[in-house]
C-alpha positions as CSV (number, residue, x, y, z in Angstrom):
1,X,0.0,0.0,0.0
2,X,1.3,3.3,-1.1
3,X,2.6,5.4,2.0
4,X,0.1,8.3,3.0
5,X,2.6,11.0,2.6
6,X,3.6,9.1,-1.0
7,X,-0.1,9.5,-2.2
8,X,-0.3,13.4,-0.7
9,X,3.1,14.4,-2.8
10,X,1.4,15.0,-6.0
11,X,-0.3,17.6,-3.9
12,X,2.8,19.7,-2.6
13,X,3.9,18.9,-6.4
14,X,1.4,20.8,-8.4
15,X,1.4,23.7,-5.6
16,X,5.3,24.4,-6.1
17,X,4.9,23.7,-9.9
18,X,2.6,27.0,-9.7
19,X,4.9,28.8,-7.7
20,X,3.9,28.4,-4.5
21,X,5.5,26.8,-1.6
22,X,4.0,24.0,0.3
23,X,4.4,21.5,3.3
24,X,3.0,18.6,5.1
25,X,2.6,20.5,8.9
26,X,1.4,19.8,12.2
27,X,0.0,16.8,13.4
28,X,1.1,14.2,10.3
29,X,4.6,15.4,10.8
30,X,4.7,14.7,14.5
31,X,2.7,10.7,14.3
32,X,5.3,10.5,11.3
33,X,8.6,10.8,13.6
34,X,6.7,8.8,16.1
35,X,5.4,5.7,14.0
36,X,2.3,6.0,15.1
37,X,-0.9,5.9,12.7
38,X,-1.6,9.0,10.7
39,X,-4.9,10.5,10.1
40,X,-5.5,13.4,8.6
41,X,-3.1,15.1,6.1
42,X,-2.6,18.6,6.7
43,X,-1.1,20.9,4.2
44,X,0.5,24.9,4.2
45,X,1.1,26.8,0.8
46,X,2.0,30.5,0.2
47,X,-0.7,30.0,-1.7
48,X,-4.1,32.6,-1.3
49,X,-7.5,30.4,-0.8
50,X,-8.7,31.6,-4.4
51,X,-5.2,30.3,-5.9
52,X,-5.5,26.9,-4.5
53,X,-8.6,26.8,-5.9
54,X,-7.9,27.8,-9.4
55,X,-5.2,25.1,-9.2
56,X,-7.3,22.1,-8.3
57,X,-10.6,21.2,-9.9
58,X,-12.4,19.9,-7.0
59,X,-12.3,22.1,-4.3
60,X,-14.8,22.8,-1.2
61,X,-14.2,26.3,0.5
62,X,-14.7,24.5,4.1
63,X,-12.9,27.6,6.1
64,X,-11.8,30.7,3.6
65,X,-11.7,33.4,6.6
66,X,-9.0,30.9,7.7
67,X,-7.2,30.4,4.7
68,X,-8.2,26.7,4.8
69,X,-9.4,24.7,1.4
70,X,-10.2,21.4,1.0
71,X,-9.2,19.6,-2.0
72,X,-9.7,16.6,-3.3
73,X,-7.8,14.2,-5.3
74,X,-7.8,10.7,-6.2
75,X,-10.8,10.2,-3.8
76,X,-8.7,11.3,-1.2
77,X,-10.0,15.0,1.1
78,X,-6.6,17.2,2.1
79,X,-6.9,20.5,4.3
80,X,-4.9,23.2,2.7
81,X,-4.3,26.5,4.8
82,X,-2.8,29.5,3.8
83,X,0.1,30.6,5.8
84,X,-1.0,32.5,8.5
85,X,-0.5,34.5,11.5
86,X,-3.1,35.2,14.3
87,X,-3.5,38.8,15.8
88,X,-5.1,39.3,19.3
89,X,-7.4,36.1,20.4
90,X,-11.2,36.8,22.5
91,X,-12.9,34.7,24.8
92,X,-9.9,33.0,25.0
93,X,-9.9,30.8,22.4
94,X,-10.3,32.3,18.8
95,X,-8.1,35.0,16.9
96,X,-10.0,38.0,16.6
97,X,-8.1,38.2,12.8
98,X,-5.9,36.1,10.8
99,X,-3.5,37.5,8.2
100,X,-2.5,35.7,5.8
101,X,2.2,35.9,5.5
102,X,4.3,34.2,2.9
103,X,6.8,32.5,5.2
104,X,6.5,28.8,6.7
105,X,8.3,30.3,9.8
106,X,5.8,33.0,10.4
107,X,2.9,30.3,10.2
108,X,4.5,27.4,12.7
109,X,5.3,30.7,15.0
110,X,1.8,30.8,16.0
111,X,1.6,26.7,16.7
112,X,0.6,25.9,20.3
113,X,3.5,23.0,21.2
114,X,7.1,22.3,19.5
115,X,6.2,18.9,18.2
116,X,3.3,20.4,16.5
117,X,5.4,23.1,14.6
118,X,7.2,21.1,12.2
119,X,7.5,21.7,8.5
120,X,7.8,18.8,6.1
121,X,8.7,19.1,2.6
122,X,7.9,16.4,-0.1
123,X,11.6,15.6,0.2
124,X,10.6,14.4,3.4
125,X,12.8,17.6,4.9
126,X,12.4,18.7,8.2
127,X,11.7,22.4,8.9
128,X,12.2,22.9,12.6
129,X,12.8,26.1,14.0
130,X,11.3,25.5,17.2
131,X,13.6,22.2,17.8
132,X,10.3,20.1,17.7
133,X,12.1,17.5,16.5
134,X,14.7,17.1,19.6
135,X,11.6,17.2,21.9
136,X,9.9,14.6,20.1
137,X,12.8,12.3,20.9
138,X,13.2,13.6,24.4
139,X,9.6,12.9,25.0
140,X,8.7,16.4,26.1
141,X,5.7,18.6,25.5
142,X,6.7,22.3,25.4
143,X,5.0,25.1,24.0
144,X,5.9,27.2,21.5
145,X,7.8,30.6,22.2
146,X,6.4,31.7,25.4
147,X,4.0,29.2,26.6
148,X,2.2,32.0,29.3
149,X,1.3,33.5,26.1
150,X,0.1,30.1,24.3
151,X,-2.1,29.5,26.7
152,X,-3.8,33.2,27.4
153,X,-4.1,32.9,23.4
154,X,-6.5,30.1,23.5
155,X,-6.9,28.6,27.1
156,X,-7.9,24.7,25.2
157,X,-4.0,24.4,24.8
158,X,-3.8,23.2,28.9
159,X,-5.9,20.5,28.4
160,X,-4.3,19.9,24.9
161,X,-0.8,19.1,26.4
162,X,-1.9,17.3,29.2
163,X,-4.2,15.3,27.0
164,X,-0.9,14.8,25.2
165,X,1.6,13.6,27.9
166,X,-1.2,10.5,28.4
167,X,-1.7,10.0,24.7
168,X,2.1,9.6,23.6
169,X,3.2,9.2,27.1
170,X,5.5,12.3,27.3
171,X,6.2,14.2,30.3
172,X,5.9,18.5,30.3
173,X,8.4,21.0,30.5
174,X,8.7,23.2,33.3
175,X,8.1,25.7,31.7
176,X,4.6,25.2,30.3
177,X,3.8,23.3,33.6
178,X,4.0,26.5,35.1
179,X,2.2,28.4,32.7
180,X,-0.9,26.1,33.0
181,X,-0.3,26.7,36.9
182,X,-0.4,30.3,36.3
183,X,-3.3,30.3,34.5
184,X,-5.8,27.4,35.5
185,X,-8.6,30.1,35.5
186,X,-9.1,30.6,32.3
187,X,-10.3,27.3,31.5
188,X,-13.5,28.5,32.7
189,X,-14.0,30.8,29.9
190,X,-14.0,27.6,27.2
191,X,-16.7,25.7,26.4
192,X,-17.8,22.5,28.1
193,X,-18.3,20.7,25.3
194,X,-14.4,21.1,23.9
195,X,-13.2,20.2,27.5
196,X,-14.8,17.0,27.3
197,X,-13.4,16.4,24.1
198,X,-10.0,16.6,25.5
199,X,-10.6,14.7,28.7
200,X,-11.6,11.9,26.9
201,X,-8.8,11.9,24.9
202,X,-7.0,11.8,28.0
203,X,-8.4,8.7,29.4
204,X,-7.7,6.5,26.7
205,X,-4.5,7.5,25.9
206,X,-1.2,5.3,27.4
207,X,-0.8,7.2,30.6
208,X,-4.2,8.7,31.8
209,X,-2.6,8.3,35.6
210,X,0.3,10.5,34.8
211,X,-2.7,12.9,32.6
212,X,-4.4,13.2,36.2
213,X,-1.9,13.7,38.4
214,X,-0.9,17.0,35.8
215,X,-4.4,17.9,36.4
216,X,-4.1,17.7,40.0
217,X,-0.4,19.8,40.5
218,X,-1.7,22.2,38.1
219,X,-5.1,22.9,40.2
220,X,-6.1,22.8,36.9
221,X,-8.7,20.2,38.1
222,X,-10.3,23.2,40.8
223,X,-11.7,24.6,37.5
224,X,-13.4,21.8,35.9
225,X,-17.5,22.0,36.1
226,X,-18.1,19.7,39.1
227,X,-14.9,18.6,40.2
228,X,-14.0,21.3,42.6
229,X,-13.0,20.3,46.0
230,X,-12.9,16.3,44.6
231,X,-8.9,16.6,43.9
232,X,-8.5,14.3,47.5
233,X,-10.8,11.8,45.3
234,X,-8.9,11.5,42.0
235,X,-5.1,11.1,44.1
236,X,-6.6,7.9,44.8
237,X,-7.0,7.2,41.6
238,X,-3.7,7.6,40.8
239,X,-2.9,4.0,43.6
240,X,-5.5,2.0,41.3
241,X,-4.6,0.1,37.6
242,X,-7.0,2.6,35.8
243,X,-5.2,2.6,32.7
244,X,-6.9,-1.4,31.9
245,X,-10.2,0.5,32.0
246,X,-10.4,0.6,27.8
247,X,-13.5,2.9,27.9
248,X,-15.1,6.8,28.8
249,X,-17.7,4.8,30.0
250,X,-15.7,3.7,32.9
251,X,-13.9,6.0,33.6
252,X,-16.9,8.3,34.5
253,X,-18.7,5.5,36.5
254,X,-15.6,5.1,38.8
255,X,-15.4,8.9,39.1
256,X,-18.6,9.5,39.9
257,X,-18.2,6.4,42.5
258,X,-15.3,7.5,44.1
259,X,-16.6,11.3,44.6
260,X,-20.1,9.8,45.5
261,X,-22.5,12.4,43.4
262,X,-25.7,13.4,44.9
263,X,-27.0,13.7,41.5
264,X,-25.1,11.8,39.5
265,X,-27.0,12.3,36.2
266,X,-27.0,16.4,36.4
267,X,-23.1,16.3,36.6
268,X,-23.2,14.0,33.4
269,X,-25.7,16.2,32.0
270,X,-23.9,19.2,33.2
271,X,-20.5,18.0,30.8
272,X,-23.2,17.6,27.7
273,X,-22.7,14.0,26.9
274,X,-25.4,12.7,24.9
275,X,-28.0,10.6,26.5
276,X,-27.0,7.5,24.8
277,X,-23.8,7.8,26.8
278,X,-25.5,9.4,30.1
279,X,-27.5,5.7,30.1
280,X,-24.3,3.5,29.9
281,X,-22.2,5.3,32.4
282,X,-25.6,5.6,34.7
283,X,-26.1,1.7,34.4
284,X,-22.3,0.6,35.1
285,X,-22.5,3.4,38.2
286,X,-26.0,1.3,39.2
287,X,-24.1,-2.1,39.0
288,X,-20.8,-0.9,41.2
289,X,-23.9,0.1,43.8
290,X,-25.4,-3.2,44.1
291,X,-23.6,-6.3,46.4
292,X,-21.5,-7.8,44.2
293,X,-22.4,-9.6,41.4
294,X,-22.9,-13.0,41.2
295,X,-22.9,-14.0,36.9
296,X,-25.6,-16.4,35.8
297,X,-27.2,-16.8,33.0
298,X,-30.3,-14.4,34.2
299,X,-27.8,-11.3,35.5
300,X,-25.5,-12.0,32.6
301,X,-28.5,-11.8,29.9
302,X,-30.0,-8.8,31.5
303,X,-26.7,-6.8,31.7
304,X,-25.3,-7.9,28.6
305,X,-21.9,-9.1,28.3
306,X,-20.1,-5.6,27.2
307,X,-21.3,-4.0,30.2
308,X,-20.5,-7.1,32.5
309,X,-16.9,-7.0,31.3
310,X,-16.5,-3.2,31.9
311,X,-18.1,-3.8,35.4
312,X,-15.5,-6.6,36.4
313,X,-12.4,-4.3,35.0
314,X,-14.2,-1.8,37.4
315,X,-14.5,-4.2,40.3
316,X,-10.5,-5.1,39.3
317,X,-9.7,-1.2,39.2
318,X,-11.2,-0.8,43.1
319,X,-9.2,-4.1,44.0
320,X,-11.7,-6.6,44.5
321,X,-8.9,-9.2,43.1
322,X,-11.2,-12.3,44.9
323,X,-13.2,-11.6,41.6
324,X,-10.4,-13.0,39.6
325,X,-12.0,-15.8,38.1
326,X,-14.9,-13.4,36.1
327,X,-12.3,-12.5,33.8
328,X,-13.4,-11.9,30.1
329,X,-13.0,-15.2,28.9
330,X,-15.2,-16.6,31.7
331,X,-17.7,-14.2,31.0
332,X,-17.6,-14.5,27.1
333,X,-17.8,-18.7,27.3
334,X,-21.0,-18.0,29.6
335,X,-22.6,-15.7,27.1
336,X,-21.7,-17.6,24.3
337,X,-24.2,-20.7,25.7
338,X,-27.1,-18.5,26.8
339,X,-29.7,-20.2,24.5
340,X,-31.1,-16.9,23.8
341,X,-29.8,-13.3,23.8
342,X,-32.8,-11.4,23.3
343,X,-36.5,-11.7,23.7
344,X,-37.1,-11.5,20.0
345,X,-35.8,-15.2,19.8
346,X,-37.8,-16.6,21.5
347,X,-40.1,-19.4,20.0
348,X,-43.7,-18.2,20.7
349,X,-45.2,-14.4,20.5
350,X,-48.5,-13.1,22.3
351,X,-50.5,-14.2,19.7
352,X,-49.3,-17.8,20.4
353,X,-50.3,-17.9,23.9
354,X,-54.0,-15.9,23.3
355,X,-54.9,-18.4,20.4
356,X,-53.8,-21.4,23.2
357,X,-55.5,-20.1,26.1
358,X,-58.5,-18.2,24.6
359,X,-58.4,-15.3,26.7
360,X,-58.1,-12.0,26.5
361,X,-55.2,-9.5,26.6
362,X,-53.7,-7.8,29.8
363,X,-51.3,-7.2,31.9
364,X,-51.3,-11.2,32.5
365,X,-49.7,-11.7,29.3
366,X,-46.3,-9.5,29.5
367,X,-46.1,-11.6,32.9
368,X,-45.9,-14.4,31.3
369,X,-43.9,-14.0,28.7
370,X,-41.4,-12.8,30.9
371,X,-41.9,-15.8,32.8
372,X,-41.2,-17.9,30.2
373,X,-38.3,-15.8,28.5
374,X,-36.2,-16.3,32.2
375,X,-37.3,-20.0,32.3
376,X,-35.3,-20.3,28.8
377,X,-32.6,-18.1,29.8
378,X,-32.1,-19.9,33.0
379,X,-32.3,-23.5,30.9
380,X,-35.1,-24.4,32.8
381,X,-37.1,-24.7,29.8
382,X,-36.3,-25.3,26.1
383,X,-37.3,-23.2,23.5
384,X,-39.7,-25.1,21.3
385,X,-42.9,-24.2,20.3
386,X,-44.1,-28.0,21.8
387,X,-42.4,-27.3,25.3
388,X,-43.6,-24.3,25.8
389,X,-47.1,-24.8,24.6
390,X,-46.8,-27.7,27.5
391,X,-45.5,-25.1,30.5
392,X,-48.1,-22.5,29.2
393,X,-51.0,-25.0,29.9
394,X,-49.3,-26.3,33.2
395,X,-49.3,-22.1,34.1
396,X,-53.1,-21.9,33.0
397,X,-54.1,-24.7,34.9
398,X,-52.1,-22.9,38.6
């Protein structure tokens, strides 16, 4: 398979033949120098927004107050930004103007961390004025010029490099630790909705314990909707295994477990997750409150085995290790012989049981259906039409 930066080329190619310069930047560069998978493909030209798209034929004008065009070639989508520079920023997070400059340097000036603000040309040359490159190898997130500034640009950036020392497993300079210290606040001025985004990023990346404990020494935490005053709570989540929790799911349900929520729900609703995700973390916080849970085929077929296996990682992650043997391959084999998984499969409908009894409808009838959907779960009772027919007149005649 041809390499991603191999199919992009052409790109950079026909930019430069018209003049222009052009580099792969930002985020491709960095996951390129680390190995890790790339995504997206982001390109900056010299180029104006109305030249790039007199030089490609398809074109969509996703972002031209920002310079940014996206083309598309070969069936594949690139961004392509204009170099720019940002004047002052409001609110804390967007540039009250962007001007457009003609040199690569100007545009990876205004880049929020070093290892974000290297140039690639489609030599595979490295353009690295801010010595991204070194810190890349030193494992060290560190902001651009001066990182106070970085951050009082667009506040996001502190959760940004935090979210970045658990995804590649990096530790922070000093520098910019001290600069989220500084200004912690400001967080508060930026939008629930884009913090989220970044915390969850956080907890799935490879070191979400040394992600929290930056969130802690920071105070950074003290300004998070909610979780004021609960910093005592997540140091002890820095003693458990939390990084075999795989999902957000999880993560939430042990939070709001260990902090003990009067109102669980308006804190979830609070950090606008959608409902589909408010249920989920809701149910595994429901399932840590009950006595713990013996599997059979009944509690296993209610819960369902996803949620079973990210309640016994929880149960791990609080150290209840006498749990040990409802590991996932325990809990898969038992799911795997339920005779049924949902209610839909089972052998006989409503209908079924009217036309064989010759009564009317009511509540008796979802009673016994659920009666006789547990007695197959629980193997009490097979599911044919000829041995249920024979327990439903048995049931008639009680």
């Amino acid at each position: 398979m041809m390499d991603i930066f191999e199919k992009a080329k052409p790109i950079l190619e026909k930019l430069i033949k018209n003049g222009f310069e052009a580099y792969f930047v930002g985020g491709c560069v960095r996951d390129k120098l680390l190995n890790r998978s790339i995504g997206d493909i982001d390109i900056a030209t010299s180029a104006l927004p109305n030249e790039v798209m007199s030089i490609f034929p398809k074109t969509v004008p996703t972002g031209l107050q920002h310079g940014t065009v996206l083309v598309i070639e070969n069936g594949e989508s690139y961004e392509i930004t204009t170099f720019r520079t940002e004047s002052t920023y409001h609110d804390y997070r967007r540039p009250s103007e962007v001007l457009f400059v003609k040199s690569i340097e100007e545009d990876l000036k205004r880049r929020d961390f070093t290892m974000n603000a290297i140039a690639m040309t489609w030599k595979n040359e490295m353009l690295d004025p801010f010595n991204g490159v070194k810190d890349i190898s030193d494992g060290l997130i560190q902001c651009v010029g001066e990182a106070k500034e970085r951050f009082q640009e667009d506040a996001l950036r502190m959760l940004r490099g935090i979210r970045f020392v658990s995804q590649l497993d990096f530790q922070m300079s000093k520098e910019t630790f001290q600069a989220i210290k500084s200004n912690k606040q400001l967080i508060e001025k930026i939008a629930i909705e884009r913090i989220n985004i970044e915390i969850e990023k956080m907890f799935l990346g490879q070191s979400p314990i040394k992600a929290i404990e930056l969130l802690i020494q920071t105070e950074l935490i003290n300004h998070l909707p909610d979780l004021q005053k609960h910093s005592a709570r997540f140091n002890e989540l820095l003693e458990m295994p939390i990084n075999t929790m795989k999902t957000v799911e999880e993560y939430w349900a042990l939070i709001l477990f260990k902090c003990n929520f009067e109102e669980p729900e308006t804190i979830l609703r609070n950090w606008k997750m959608s409902n589909d995700r408010i249920k989920q973390i809701l149910k595994l916080l429901n399932l840590l409150y009950e006595n713990k849970i013996i599997w059979n085929n009944a509690k296993l077929y209610t819960i369902g085995l996803e949620d079973a296996i990210k309640y016994e990682r929880l149960q791990s992650v609080l150290g209840h290790t006498n749990r040990k043997d409802y590991n996932e391959e325990y809990l898969s084999d038992l799911y795997a012989k339920l005779p049924i998984y949902v209610k839909s499969e089972l052998c006989i409908t409503g209908n079924d049981l009217l036309n064989w009894s010759q009564l009317k409808g009511g509540p008796w009838l979802k009673e016994v259906i659920n009666q006789i959907e547990f007695q197959v779960v629980e193997e009490r009772l097979e599911n044919n039409r000829l041995a249920v027919k024979e327990w439903f007149l048995n049931w008639l005649q009680k």
